[in-house]
C-alpha positions as CSV (number, residue, x, y, z in Angstrom):
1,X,-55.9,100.0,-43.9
2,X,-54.1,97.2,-45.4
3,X,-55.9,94.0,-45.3
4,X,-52.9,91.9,-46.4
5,X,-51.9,92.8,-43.5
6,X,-54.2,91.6,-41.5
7,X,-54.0,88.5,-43.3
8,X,-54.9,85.1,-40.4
9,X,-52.5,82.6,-41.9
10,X,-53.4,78.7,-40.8
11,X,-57.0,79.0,-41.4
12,X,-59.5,79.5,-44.1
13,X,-61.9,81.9,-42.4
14,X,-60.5,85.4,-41.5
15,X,-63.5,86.0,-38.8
16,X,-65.7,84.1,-36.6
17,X,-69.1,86.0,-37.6
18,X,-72.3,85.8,-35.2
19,X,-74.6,83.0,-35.6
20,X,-78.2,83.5,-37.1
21,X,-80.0,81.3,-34.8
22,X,-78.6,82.6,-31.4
23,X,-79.6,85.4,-29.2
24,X,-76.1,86.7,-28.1
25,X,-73.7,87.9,-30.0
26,X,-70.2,89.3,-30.1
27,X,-70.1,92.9,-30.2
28,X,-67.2,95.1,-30.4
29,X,-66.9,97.8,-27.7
30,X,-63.0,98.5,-27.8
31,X,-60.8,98.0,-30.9
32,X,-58.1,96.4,-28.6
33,X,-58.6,92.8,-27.9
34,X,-61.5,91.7,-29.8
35,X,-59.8,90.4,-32.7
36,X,-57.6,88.5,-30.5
37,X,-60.4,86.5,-28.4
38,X,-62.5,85.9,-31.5
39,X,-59.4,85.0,-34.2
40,X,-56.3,84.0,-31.7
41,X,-54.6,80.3,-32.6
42,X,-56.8,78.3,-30.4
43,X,-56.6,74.8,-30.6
44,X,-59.1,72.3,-32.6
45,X,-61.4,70.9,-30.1
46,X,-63.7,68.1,-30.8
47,X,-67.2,67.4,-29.2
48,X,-69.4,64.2,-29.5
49,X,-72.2,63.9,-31.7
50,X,-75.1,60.5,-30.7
51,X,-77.2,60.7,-33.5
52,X,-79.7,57.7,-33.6
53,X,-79.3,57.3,-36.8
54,X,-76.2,58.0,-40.1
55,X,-77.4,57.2,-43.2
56,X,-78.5,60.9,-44.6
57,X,-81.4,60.7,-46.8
58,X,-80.4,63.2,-49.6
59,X,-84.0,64.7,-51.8
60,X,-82.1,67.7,-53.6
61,X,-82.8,66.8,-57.2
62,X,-79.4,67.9,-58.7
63,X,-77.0,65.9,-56.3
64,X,-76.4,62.5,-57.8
65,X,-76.3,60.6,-55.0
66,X,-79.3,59.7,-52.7
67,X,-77.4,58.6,-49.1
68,X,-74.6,59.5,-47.6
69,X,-72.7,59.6,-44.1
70,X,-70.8,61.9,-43.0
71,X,-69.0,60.6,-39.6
72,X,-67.2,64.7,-38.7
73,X,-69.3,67.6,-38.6
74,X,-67.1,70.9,-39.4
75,X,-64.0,70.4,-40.9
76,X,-59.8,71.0,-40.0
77,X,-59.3,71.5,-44.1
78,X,-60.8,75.2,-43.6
79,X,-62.1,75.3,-47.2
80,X,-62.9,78.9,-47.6
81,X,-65.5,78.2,-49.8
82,X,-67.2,75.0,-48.4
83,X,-71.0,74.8,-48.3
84,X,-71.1,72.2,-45.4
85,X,-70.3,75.4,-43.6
86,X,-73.8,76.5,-42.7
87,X,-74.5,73.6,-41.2
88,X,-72.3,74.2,-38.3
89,X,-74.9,76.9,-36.8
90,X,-77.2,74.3,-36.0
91,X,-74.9,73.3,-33.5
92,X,-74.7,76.5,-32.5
93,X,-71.2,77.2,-33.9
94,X,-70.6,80.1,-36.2
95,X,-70.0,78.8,-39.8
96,X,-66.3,81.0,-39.8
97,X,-63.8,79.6,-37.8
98,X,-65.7,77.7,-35.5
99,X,-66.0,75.6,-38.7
100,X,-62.7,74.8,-38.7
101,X,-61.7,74.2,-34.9
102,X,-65.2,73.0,-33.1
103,X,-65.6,69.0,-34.7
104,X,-68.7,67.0,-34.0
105,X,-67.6,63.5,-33.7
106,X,-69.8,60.8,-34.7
107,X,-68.0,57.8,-32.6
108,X,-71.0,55.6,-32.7
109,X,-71.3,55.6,-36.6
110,X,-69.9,51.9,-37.6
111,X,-72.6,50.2,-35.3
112,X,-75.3,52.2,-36.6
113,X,-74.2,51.8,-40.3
114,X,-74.0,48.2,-39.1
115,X,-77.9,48.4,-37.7
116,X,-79.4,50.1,-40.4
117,X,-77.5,47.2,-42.8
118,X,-79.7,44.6,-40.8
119,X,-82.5,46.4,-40.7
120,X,-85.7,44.8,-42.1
121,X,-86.9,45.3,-45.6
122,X,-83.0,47.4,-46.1
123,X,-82.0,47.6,-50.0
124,X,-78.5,48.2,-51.1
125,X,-77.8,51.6,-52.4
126,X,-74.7,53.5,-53.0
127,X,-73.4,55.1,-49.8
128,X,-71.5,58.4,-50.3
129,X,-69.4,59.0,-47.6
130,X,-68.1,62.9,-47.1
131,X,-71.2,64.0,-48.9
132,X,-70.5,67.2,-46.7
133,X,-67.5,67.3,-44.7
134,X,-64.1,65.4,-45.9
135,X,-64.2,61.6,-43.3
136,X,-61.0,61.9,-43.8
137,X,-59.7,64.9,-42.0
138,X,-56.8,65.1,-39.5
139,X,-59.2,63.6,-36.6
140,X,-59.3,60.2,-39.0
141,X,-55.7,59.4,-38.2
142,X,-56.5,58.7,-34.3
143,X,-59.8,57.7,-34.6
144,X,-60.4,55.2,-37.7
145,X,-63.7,55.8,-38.1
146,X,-64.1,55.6,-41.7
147,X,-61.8,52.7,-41.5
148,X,-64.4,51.4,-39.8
149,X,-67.2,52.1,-41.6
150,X,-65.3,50.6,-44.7
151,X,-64.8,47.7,-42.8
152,X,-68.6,47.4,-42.6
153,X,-68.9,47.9,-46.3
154,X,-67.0,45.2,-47.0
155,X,-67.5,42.2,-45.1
156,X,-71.6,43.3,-46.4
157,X,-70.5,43.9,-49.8
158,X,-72.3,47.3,-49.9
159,X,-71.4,50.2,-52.5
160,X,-69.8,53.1,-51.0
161,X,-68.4,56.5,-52.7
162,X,-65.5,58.8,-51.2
163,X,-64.9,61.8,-51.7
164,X,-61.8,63.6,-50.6
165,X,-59.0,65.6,-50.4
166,X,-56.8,63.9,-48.3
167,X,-53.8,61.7,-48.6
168,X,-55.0,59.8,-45.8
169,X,-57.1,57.7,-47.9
170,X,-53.7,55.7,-48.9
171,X,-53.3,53.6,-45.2
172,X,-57.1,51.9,-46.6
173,X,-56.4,50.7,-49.7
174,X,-56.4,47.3,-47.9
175,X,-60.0,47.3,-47.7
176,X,-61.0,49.3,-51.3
177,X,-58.7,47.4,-53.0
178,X,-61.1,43.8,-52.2
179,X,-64.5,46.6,-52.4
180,X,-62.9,47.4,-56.3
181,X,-62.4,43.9,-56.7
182,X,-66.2,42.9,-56.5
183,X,-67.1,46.7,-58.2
184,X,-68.1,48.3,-55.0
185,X,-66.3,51.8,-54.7
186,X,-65.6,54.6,-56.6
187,X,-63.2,57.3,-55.0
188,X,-63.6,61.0,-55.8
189,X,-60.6,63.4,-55.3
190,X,-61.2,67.0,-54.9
191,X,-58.4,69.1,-56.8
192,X,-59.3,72.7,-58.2
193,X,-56.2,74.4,-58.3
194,X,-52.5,73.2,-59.4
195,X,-51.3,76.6,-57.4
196,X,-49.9,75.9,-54.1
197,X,-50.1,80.0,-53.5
198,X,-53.7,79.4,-53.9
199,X,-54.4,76.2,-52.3
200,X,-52.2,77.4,-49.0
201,X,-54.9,79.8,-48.4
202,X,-58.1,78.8,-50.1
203,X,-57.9,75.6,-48.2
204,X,-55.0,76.0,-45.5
205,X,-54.9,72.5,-43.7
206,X,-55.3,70.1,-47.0
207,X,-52.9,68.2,-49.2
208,X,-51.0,69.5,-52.1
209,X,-52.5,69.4,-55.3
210,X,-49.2,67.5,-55.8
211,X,-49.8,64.9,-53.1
212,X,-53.3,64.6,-54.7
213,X,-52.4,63.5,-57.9
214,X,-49.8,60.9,-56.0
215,X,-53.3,59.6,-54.2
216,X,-54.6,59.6,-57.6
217,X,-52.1,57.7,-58.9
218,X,-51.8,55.3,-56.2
219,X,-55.5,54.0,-56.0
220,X,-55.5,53.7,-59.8
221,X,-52.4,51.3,-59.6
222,X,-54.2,49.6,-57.0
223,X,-57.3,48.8,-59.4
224,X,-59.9,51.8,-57.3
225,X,-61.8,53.6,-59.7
226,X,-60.8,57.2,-59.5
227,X,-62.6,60.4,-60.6
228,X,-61.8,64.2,-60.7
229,X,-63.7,66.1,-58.7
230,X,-62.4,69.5,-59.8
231,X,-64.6,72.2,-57.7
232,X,-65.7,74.3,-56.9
233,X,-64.4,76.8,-59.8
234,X,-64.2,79.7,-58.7
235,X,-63.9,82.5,-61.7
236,X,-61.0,84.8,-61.1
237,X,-59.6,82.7,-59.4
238,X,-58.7,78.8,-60.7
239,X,-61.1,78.9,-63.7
240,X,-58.4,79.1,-65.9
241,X,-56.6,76.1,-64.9
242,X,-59.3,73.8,-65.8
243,X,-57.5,72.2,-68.7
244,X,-54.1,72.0,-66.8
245,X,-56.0,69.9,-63.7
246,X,-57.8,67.5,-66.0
247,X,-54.9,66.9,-67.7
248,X,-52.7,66.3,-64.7
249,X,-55.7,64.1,-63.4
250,X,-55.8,62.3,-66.5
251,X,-51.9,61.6,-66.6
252,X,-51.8,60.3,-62.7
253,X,-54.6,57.3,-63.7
254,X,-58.0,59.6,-63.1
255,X,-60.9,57.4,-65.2
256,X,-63.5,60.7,-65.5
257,X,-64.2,64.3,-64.0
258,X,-66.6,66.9,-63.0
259,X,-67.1,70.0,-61.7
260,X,-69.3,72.7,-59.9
261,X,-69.3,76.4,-59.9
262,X,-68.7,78.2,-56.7
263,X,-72.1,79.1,-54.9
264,X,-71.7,81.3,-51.6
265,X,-75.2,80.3,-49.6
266,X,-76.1,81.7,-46.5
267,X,-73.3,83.1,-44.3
268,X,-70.8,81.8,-46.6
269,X,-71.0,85.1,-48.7
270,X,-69.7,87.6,-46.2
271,X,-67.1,84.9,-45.0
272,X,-66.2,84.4,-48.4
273,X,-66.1,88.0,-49.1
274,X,-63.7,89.1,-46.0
275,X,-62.0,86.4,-47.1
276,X,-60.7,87.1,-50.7
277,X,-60.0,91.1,-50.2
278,X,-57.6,90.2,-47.3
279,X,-56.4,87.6,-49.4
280,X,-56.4,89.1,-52.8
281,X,-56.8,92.6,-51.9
282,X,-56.1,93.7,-55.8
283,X,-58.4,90.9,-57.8
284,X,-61.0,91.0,-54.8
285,X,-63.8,92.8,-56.5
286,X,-63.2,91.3,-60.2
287,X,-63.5,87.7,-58.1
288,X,-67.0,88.5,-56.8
289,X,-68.3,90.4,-59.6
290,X,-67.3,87.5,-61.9
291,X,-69.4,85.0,-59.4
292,X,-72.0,87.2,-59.1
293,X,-72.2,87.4,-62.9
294,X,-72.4,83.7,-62.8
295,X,-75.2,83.3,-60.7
296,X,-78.1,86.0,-62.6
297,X,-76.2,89.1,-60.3
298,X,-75.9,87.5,-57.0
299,X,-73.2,85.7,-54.6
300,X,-76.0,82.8,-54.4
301,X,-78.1,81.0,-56.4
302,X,-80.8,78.5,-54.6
303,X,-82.3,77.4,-57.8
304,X,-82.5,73.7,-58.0
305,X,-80.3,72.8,-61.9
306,X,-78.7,76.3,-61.6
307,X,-77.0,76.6,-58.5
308,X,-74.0,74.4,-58.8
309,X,-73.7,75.0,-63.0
310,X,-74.1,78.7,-62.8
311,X,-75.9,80.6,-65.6
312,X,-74.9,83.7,-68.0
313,X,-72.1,83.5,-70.5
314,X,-69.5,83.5,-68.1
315,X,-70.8,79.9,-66.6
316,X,-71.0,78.5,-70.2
317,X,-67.7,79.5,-71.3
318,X,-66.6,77.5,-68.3
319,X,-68.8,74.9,-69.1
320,X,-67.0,74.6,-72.7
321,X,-63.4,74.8,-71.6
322,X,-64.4,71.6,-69.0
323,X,-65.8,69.7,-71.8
324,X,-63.2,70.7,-74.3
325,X,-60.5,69.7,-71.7
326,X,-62.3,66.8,-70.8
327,X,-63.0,65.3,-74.5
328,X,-59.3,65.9,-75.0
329,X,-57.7,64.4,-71.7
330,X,-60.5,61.9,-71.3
331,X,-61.9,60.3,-74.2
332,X,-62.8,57.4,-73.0
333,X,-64.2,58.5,-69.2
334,X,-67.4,56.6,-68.6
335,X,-69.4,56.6,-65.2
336,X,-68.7,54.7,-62.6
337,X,-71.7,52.4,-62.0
338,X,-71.5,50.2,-58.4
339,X,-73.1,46.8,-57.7
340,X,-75.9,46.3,-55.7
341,X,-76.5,43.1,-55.7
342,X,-73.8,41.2,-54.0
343,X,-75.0,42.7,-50.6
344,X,-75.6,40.6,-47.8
345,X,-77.6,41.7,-44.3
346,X,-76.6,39.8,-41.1
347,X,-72.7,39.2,-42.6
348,X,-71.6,39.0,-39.1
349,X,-72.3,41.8,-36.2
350,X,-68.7,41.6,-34.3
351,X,-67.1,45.0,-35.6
352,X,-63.3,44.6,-36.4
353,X,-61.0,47.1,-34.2
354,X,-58.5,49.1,-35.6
């Protein structure tokens, strides 16, 4: 059978596997059909999400940041590898394609961001927003939510992180150009590949790596702090071109970077895995052996400090080509350290409409 062949163009996921928490599940009875209900083009449809409260409490002791809001659940980029992908059964989605094309939409989130600022006993803290699905996905254009939410952070002079992929960051710089101006936002941009062969179908529905390092270059002319947020790496695949991104990071006004190795939790393994033998039919097995080899034999690792590095000799030659690339590109990259102090509760409750 050739699986290049069978290749689903448009979209990350190549099936729509069952989900673990549900009762019912697909089965195929007949060869004819199947394939065409479960994987046909259907439209992106968006559902309504009333959660009583946004600010995520984070307690994983090897992420950096501590809150975060994330005002889309699932994701139109289609990131093949994206861990936010599990997260979509508790809705009772499958974490394939039903991650790409079933959004939960958070349409209340500026008044509760607003709320929780006003809240009794509240202290400032950086906010990371898209700690697991990009707040600026193709949605973002019509509804301005994170426009909104920056708004918020703004007239409170709160500390907020972004991290995307998305050009559509650029209409905003309005409002993190005066949030830069008092030290108030950072702005990571997620590149890990310079091949548009790649990126077209490791993540299908994102930006150029070109048109990234033009939003890189933008915000940095503007005065936003920008970082590199080169992951995952993915050995086999764009481990190579560490030094190449850094350096074209470095060039377009990037102040630091970092990365994370590839870890394929939960369902994301078999998805994953379908994934890169239609894709890469002829590398597919040196791919996953090389992140299993990463990750003490297995597709996963859940170990807290190990998970995101990897482990082995193939993680820590990674490891060295980062920081070699890194010293050499970016001498002088420093963290970027956000203010706290100038936040003020009750800075005015009439939300600004966009």
């Amino acid at each position: 059978m050739d699986l290049a062949a069978e290749y689903f163009k448009g979209r990350g996921s190549q099936v729509n596997p069952n989900n673990k928490f549900l009762e019912k599940k697909y089965a195929s009875l007949f060869e004819e059909g199947i394939d065409e209900e479960m994987l046909g083009d259907e439209k992106t449809k968006f559902f309504s999400d009333n959660p009583k409260k946004i600010i995520s409490q984070n307690k994983s002791p090897d992420i950096s940041f501590m809150r975060s809001i994330n005002p889309y659940q699932g994701c139109e980029h289609g990131c093949i590898y994206c861990y936010a992908r599990n997260s979509h059964e508790y809705w009772g989605f499958s974490a394939g394609l039903d991650f790409e094309r079933k959004i939960m939409v958070k349409h209340q989130a500026p008044q509760l961001l607003e709320k929780a600022f006003n809240a009794k006993n509240y202290e400032a803290q950086t906010i990371v927003l898209s700690g697991n699905t990009d707040c600026y996905q193709p949605i973002e254009r019509k509804l301005k939510i994170t426009r909104s939410l920056l708004d918020i952070f703004r007239r409170y002079h709160h500390p907020v992180s972004l991290i995307t992929k998305n050009n559509l960051i650029l209409r905003d710089c309005d409002i993190l150009k005066e949030l830069a101006d008092e030290n108030l936002v950072s702005v990571a941009i997620s590149i890990n590949s310079l091949n548009e062969e790649l990126r077209q179908k490791m993540e299908p529905r994102t930006v150029t790596a070109k048109g990234r390092l033009k939003v890189i270059e933008k915000l940095s002319n503007a005065g936003i702090p920008v970082m590199l947020m080169c992951a995952p790496i993915i050995p086999g695949l764009n481990s190579e071109e560490i030094p190449q991104i850094i350096k074209a990071a470095a060039d377009a006004g990037a102040r630091t970077a970092s990365f994370t190795m590839v870890r394929l939790n939960g369902a994301i393994g078999d998805i994953f895995a379908d994934w890169v033998k239609k894709a890469y039919p002829d590398r597919a097995d040196k791919v996953l052996h090389s992140i299993m080899e990463t990750h003490g034999g297995r597709l996963n690792d859940s170990d807290w400090g190990s998970r995101m590095k990897g482990n082995g000799v193939l993680a820590q030659s990674i490891h060295s080509l980062f920081r070699m690339a890194k010293n050499r590109y970016m001498p002088e990259a420093v963290s970027l350290e956000l203010r706290t102090d100038l936040f003020r509760p009750n800075s005015g409750r009439q939300l600004n409409l966009f």
